[in-house]
C-alpha positions in Angstrom: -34.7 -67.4 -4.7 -38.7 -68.1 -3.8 -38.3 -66.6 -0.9 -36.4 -63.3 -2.7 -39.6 -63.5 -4.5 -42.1 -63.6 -2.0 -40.2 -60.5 -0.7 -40.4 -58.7 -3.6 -44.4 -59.2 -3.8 -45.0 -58.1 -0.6 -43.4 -55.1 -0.5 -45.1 -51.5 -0.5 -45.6 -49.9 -3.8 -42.3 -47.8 -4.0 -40.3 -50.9 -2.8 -38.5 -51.5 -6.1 -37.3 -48.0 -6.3 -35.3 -49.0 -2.8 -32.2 -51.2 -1.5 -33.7 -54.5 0.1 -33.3 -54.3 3.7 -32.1 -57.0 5.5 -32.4 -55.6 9.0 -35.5 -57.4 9.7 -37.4 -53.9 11.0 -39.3 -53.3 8.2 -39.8 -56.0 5.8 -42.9 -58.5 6.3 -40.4 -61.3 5.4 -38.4 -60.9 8.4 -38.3 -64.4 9.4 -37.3 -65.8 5.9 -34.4 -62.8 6.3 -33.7 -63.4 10.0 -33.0 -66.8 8.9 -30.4 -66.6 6.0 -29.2 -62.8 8.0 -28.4 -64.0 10.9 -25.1 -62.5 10.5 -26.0 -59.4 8.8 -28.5 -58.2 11.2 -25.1 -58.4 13.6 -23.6 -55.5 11.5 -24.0 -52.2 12.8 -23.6 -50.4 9.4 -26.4 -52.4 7.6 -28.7 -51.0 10.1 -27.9 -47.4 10.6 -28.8 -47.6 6.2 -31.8 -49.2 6.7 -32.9 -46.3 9.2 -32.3 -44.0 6.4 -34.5 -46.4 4.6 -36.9 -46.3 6.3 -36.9 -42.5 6.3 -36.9 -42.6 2.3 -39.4 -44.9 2.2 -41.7 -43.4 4.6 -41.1 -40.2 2.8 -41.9 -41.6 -0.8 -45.3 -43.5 0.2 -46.7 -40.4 1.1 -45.5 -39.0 -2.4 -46.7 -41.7 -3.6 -49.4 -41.4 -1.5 -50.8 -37.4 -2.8 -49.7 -38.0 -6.8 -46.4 -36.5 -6.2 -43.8 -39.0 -6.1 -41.2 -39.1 -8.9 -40.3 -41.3 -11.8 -36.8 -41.8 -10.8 -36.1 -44.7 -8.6 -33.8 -42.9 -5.4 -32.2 -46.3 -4.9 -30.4 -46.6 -8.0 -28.6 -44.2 -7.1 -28.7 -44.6 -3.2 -27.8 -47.9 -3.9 -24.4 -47.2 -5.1 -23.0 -46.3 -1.7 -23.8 -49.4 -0.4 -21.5 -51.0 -3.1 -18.4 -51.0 0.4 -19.7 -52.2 2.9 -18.4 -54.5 5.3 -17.8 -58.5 4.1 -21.1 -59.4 5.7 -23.3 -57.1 4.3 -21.6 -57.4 0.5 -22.3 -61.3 0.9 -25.8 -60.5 1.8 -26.4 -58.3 -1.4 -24.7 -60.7 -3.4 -27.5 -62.9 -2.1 -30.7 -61.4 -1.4 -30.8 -58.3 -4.5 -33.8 -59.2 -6.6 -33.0 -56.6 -9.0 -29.5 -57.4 -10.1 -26.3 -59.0 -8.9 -23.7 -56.6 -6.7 -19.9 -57.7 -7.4 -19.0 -59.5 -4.3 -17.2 -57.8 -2.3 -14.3 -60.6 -2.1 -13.5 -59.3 -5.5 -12.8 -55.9 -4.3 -9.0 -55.6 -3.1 -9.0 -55.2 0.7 -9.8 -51.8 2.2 -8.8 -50.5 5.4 -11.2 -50.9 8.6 -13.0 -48.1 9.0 -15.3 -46.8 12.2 -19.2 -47.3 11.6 -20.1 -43.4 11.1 -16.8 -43.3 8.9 -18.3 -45.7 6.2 -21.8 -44.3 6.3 -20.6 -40.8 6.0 -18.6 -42.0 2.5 -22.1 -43.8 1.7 -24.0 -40.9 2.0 -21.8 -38.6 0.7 -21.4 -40.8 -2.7 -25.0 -39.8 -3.6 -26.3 -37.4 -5.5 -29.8 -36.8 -6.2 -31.8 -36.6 -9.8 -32.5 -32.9 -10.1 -36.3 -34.2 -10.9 -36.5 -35.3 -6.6 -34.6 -32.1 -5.8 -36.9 -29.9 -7.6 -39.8 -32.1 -5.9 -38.4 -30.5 -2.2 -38.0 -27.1 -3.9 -39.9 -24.3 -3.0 -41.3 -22.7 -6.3 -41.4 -19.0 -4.6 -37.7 -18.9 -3.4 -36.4 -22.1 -5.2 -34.7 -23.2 -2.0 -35.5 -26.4 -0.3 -38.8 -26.2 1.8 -38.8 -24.7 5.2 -41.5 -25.7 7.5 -43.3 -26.4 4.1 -47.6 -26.1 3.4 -50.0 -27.1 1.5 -52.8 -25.0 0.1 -56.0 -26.0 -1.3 -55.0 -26.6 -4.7 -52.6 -29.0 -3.3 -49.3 -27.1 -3.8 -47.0 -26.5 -1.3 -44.9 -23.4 -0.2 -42.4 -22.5 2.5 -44.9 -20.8 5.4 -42.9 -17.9 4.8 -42.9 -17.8 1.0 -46.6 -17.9 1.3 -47.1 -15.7 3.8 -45.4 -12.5 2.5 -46.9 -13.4 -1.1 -50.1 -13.0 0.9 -49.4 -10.4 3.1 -51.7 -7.3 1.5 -54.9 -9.0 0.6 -57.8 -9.8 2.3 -59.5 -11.5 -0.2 -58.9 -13.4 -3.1 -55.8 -15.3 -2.5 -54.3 -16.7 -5.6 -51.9 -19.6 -5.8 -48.6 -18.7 -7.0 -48.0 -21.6 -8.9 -51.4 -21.8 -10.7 -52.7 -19.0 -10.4 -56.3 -20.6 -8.8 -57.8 -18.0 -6.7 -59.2 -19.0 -3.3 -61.4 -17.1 -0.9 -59.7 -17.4 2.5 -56.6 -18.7 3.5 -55.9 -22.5 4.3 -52.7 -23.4 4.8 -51.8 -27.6 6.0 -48.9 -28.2 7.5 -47.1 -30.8 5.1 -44.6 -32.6 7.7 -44.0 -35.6 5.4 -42.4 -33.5 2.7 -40.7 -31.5 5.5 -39.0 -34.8 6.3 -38.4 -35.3 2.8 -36.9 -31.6 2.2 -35.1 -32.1 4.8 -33.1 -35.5 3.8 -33.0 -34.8 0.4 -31.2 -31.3 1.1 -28.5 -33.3 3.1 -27.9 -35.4 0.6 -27.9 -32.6 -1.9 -25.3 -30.9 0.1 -22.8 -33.6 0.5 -22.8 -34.1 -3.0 -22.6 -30.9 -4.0 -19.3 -30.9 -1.5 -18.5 -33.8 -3.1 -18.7 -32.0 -6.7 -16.8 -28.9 -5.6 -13.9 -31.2 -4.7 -13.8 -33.0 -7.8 -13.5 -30.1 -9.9 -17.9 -30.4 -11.2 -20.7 -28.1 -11.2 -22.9 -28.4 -8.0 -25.9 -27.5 -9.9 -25.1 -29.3 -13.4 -22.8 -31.8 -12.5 -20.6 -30.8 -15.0 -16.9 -29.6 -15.2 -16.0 -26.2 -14.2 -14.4 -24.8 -17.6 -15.7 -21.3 -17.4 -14.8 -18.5 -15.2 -17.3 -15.5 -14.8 -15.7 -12.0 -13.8 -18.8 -10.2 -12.3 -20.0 -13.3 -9.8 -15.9 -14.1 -9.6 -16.1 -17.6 -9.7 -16.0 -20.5 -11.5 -19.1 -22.0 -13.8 -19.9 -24.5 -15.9 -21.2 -25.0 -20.1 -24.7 -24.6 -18.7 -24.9 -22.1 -16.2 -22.9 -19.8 -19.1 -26.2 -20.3 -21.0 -28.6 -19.8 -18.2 -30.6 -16.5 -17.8 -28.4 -15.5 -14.6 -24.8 -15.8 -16.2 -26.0 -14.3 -20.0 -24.9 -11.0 -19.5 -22.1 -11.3 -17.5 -18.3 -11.6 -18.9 -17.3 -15.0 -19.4 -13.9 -16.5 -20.5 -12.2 -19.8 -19.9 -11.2 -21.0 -16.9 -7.5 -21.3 -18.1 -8.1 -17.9 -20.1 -9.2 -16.1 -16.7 -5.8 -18.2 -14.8 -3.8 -16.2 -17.1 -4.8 -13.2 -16.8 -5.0 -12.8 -13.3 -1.6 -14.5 -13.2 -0.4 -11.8 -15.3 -1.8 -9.6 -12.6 -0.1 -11.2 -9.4 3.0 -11.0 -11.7 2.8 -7.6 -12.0 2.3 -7.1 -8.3 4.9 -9.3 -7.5 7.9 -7.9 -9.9 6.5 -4.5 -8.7 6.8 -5.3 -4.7 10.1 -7.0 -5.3 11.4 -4.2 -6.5 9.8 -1.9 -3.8 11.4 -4.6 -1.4 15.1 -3.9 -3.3 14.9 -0.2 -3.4 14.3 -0.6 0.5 17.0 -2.5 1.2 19.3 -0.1 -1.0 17.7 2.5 0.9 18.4 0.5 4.7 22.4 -0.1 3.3 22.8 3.7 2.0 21.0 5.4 5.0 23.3 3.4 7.5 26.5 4.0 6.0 25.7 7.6 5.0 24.9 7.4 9.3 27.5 6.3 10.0 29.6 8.9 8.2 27.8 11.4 9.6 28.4 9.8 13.4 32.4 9.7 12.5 32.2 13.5 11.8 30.2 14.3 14.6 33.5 12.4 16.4 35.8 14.2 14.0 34.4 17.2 15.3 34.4 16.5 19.0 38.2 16.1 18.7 38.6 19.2 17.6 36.4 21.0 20.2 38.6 18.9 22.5 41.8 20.2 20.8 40.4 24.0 20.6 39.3 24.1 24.6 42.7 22.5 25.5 44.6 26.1 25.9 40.8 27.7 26.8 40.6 24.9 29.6 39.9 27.9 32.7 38.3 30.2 30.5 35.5 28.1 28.3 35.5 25.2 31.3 31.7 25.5 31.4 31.1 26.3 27.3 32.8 23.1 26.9 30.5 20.8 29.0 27.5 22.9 27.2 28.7 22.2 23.3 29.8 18.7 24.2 25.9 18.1 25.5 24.5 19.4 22.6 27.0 17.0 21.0 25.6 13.9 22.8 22.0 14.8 22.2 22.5 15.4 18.7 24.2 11.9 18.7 21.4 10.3 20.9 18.7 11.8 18.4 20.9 10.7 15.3 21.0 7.4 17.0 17.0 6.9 17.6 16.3 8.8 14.0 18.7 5.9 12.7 16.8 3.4 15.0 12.9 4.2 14.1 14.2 4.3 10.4 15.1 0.9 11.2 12.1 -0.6 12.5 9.6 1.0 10.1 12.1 -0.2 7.3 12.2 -3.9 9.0 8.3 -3.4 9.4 7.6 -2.4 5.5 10.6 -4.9 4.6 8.4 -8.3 6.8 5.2 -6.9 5.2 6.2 -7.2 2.0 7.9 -10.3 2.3 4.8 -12.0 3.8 2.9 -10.2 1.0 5.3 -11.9 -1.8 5.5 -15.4 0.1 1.7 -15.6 -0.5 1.8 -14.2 -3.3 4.1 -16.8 -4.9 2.2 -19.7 -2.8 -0.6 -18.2 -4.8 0.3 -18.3 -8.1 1.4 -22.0 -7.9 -1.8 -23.0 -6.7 -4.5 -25.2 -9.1 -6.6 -22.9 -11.3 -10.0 -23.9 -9.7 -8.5 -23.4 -6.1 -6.1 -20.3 -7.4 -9.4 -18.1 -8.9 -11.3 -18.4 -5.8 -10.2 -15.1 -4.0 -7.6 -13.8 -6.5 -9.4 -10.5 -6.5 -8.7 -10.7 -2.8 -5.0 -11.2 -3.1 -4.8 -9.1 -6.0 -6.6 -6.0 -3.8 -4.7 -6.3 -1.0 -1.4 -6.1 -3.3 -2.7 -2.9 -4.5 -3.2 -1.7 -1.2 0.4 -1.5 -0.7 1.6 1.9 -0.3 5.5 1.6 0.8 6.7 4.7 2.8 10.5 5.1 2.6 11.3 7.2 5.9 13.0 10.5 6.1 16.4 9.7 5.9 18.2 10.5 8.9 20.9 12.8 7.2 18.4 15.0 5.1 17.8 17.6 8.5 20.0 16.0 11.0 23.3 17.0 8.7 22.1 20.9 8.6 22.4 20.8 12.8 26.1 19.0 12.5 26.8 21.7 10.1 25.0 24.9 12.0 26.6 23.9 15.3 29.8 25.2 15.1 28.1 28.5 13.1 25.8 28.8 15.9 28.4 28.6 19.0 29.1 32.1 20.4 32.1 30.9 22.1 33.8 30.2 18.9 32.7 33.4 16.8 36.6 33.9 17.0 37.3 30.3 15.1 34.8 31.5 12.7 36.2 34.4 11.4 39.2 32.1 10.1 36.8 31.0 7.8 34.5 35.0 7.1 35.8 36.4 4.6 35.9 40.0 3.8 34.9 40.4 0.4 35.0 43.2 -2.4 32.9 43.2 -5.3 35.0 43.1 -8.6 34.2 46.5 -11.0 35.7 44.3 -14.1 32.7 41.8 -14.0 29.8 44.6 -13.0 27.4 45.1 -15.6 27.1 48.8 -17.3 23.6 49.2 -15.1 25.0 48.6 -12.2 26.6 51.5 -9.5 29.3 50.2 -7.1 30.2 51.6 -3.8 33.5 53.3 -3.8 34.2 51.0 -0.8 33.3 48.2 -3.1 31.1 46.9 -0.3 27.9 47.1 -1.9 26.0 47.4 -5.2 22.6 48.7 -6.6 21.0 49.4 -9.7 21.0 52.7 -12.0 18.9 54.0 -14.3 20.9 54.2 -17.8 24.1 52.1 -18.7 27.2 54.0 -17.7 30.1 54.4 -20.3 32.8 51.2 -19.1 35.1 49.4 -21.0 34.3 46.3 -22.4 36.5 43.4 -20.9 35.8 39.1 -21.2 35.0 39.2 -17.6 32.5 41.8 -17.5 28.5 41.0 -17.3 27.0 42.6 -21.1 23.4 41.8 -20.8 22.3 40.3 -17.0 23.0 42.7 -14.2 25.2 40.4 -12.5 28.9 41.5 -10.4 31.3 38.8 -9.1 33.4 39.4 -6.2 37.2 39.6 -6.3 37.9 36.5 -4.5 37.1 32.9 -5.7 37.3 29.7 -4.0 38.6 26.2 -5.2 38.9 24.6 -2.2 38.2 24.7 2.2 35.1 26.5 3.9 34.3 29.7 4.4 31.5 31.9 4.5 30.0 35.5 4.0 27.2 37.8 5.0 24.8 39.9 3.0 22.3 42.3 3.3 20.0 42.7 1.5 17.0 45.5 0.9 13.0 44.7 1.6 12.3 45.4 -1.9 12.4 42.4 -4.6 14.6 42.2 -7.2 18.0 40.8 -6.0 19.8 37.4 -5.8 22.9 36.1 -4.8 25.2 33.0 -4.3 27.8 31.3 -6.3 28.9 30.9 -9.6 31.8 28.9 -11.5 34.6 30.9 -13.1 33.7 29.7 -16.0 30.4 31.2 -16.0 28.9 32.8 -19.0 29.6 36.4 -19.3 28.8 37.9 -22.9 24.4 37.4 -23.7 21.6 36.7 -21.4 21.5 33.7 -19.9 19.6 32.1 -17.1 20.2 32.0 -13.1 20.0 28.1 -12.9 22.2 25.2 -12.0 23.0 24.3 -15.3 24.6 28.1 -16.0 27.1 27.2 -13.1 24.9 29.4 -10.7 23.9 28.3 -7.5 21.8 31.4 -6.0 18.7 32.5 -3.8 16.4 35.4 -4.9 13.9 37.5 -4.0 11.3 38.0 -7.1 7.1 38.7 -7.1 7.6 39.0 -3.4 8.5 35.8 -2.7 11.8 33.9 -1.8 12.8 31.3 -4.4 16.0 28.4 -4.5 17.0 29.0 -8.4 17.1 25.5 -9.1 16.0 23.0 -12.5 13.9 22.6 -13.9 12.1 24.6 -11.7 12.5 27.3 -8.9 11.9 26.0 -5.6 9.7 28.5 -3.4 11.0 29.3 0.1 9.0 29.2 3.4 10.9 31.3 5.9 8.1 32.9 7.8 10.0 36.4 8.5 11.8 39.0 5.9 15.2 38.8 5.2 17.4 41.1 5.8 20.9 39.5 7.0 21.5 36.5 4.8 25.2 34.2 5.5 26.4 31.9 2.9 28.3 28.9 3.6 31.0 27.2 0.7 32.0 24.1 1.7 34.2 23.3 -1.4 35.4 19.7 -0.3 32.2 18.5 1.3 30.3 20.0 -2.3 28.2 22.2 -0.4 26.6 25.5 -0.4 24.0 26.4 2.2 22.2 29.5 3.2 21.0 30.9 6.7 19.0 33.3 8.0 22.1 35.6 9.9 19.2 36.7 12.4 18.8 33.2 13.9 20.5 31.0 11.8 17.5 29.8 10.6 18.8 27.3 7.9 17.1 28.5 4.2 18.4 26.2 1.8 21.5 24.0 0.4 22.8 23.0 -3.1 24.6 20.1 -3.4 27.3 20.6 -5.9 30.3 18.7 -7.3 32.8 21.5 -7.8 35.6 20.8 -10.7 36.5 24.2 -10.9 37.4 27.5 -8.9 34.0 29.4 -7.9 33.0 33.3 -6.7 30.2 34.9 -4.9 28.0 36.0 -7.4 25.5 39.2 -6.5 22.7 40.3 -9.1 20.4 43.3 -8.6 18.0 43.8 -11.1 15.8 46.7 -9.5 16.4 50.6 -8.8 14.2 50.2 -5.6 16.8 47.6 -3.7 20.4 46.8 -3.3 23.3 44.5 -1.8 25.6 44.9 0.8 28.6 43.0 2.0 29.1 43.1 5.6 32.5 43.1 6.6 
């Protein structure tokens, strides 16, 4: 112990606030040490630590040195990483500390061996520095640690760039931003020793602070992270919520801020679940309404089959023709129902990936959950699912137009044409009937009728003679350039007696012509019509059994519009003409 003594006399001023090295490199007692550390100086780790304190204590004299050194002893806390070392080097401490006993390190339950820079990376990352030292390698201009650091001539020292640019427009006069003493000319010393210092010290500072962040503390304060703050969107501690930076910002508890953006992700997540379930509905509907429509295209390829058999001479080269336009309407059916598909499989993976880490999200730790939610939470919201067009909405109209369209079989058509008369027991007073009953316009003063339930009172409305409660057919009007006529079907039922409404809820299923525009009478509002050329030929199509009724433009069979309707009851063409300028007529 005489010897521990002599040590401790001879050391340099800042010694005490240091570990004892035992390395024999740096401590005038090196033969005393050399003789009881023999086996110590054998030990790699002991002497990678005394390098670093060496650094330290270089570092610290010349602090010492220029008035600047702290009160704080670095080693009391540096010495706690050397509290694992290897069996050698805990026996010296044991030994050799002047300042205090170390448990010995026999008392410690075996550890497992670890690799030289292992154990000194866990040593050094154990520490963390007094804020006093770290504010003593803190630049006062940018309160970051020094970078290439100098000293001026009132002795305080500056990054070179901090200085600089608080220089940069004057030419004389040159005051010290700490201070505030002026100077005549610019003198700035290179200040290597605290460059060192900075240097270590921010090292050190930065493996604890990593340290902190793991455990859940405040890099700055040390102390736990029960705060969240919304506007920097991370965690804080007690005293950073006080601090000038963090005062006017909205803070709540961590576990407060958790639950709310929990609340969030839940939202998101129920909503995209759903958007994922309304898909798939969509996926199974689309492909069995497909499918449907595939077995009629086949229905109806059996009957062209059936219709050409006694034509086989004749309509040899019509057949081949309608049977292609067949196949290509299937092949494009086919790839419609294939790109839905994939931009439904697409949309359906994204949002599953999107919910998966979603849901790995919400399970997370609060302190690791809150550090991008706003990320997560964004990206969510970015999520715009596009259902596709399905593939029955326009490819249905060409099934259905095909046969319409086929001159060869104008001849099976007219099966279905019917020759229609309009019926003078429904017309309104106002209206004027051909004596062919082919067509109808509007007078000018009610004419003297007899009143009957069937007849129209107040709308100048006529039905036709013949109603419909089941197969297809269709008719063809014309119609004049001048608004103010509309036509299509109604139910028998239909209201006759006081003015009601063209509308789907009436039982009327119509197009009209009104303020010079073309309009679907549908609810709750009329649906405009883009046809791009007058009308003057208009057929309707009645489909009882497939609950249709559909409207083309006789010209080119440009398809106009469609109703979807569940008929329970029989139905007539219906014909309206509420203008003296215009008219209808049935072609026969």
């Amino acid at each position: 112990m005489g010897e521990g003594k002599d040590c401790e006399a001879k050391r340099p001023p800042l010694a005490h606030a240091l570990p004892h090295c035992t390395c024999g490199c740096c401590d005038p007692d090196s033969a005393i040490l050399n003789a009881k550390g023999r086996a110590v100086r054998e030990d790699a780790p002991i002497l990678h630590l005394c390098s670093e304190r060496k650094q330290l204590l270089s570092v610290c004299s010349s602090m010492k040195a220029n008035g600047e050194s702290n009160s704080q002893p670095v080693s009391e806390v540096f010495i706690t990483s050397l509290r694992k070392p290897d069996t050698a080097v805990g026996s010296f401490l044991e030994r050799e500390r002047p300042w205090g006993r170390v448990p010995s390190i026999h008392a410690l339950p075996p550890a497992p061996v670890k690799s030289v820079l292992a154990r000194r990376r866990e040593a050094m990352a154990a520490v963390f520095l007094p804020g006093n030292l770290q504010d003593e390698a803190t630049c006062s201009v940018c309160l970051e640690f020094f970078k290439d650091p100098v000293s001026i001539e009132c002795g305080h020292n500056f990054c070179r760039t901090c200085i600089v640019k608080s220089w940069k427009d004057l030419e004389m006069d040159f005051p010290c931003p700490q201070c505030r003493e002026v100077f005549q000319q610019k003198s700035l010393r290179p200040n290597r020793q605290l460059a060192n210092m900075s240097e270590i010290i921010s090292q050190f500072a930065l493996r604890g602070a990593k340290g902190a962040e793991e455990d859940g503390l405040c890099v700055k304060h040390r102390e736990a992270l029960k705060l969240y703050c919304k506007d920097d969107r991370r965690s804080i501690c007690v005293v950073c919520d006080r601090s000038r930076e963090h005062r006017p910002h909205a803070v709540v508890p961590v576990d407060e801020a958790s639950e709310e953006y929990k609340e969030k992700i839940q939202g998101r997540l129920d909503f995209l679940k759903k958007e994922r379930q309304e898909l798939l509905e969509f996926k199974v509907n689309d492909d069995k309404k497909t499918q449907e429509l595939l077995k009629t295209i086949e229905t109806e390829r059996q009957k062209l089959l059936v219709e050409f058999e006694g034509l086989r001479q004749f309509l040899h080269d019509q057949e081949h023709i309608l049977l292609g336009q067949l196949d290509k309407m299937e092949k494009s059916i086919a790839k419609r129902q294939n790109e839905n598909i994939t931009d439904l499989s697409k949309e359906i993976t994204l949002l599953n990936k999107l919910i998966t880490e979603l849901e790995e999200k919400i399970q997370q730790p609060v302190l690791e959950f809150l550090k991008d939610v706003m990320s997560i939470i964004s990206r969510s919201d970015e999520v715009k699912c596009q259902k596709p067009v399905p593939v029955c909405t326009d490819m249905k109209m060409h099934v259905c137009n095909f046969s319409l369209k086929t001159v060869v079989l104008e001849k099976v058509l007219k099966r279905f044409k019917e020759d229609l008369t309009l019926d003078p027991d429904s017309a309104n007073h106002l209206l004027i009937l051909s004596a062919d009953l082919k067509s109808v316009r509007m007078g000018c003063r009610k004419q003297e009728l007899p009143d009957n339930p069937k007849r129209f009172d107040t709308n100048s409305r006529v039905l036709a003679t013949t109603g419909f409660k089941s197969g297809r057919h269709y008719w063809e009007v014309e119609v004049g350039a001048s608004d103010g006529w509309a036509f299509g079907v109604a139910k028998e039922s239909v209201r006759r007696k006081g003015l009601t409404q063209f509308s789907p809820e009436e039982g009327i299923w119509a197009v009209q012509q009104n303020g010079g525009r073309y309009w679907a009478v549908t609810s709750p509002q009329r649906t405009p019509l883009c046809l791009g050329q007058k009308l003057s030929k208009v057929r309707v199509y009645l489909d009882y059994e497939g609950e249709e009724v559909s409207f083309y433009n006789a010209e080119n069979m440009q398809h106009i519009f469609t109703f979807n309707v569940a008929f329970r009851e029989k139905v007539f063409p219906l014909f309206s003409v509420c203008s003296t300028v215009t008219y209808i007529k049935l072609c026969s």
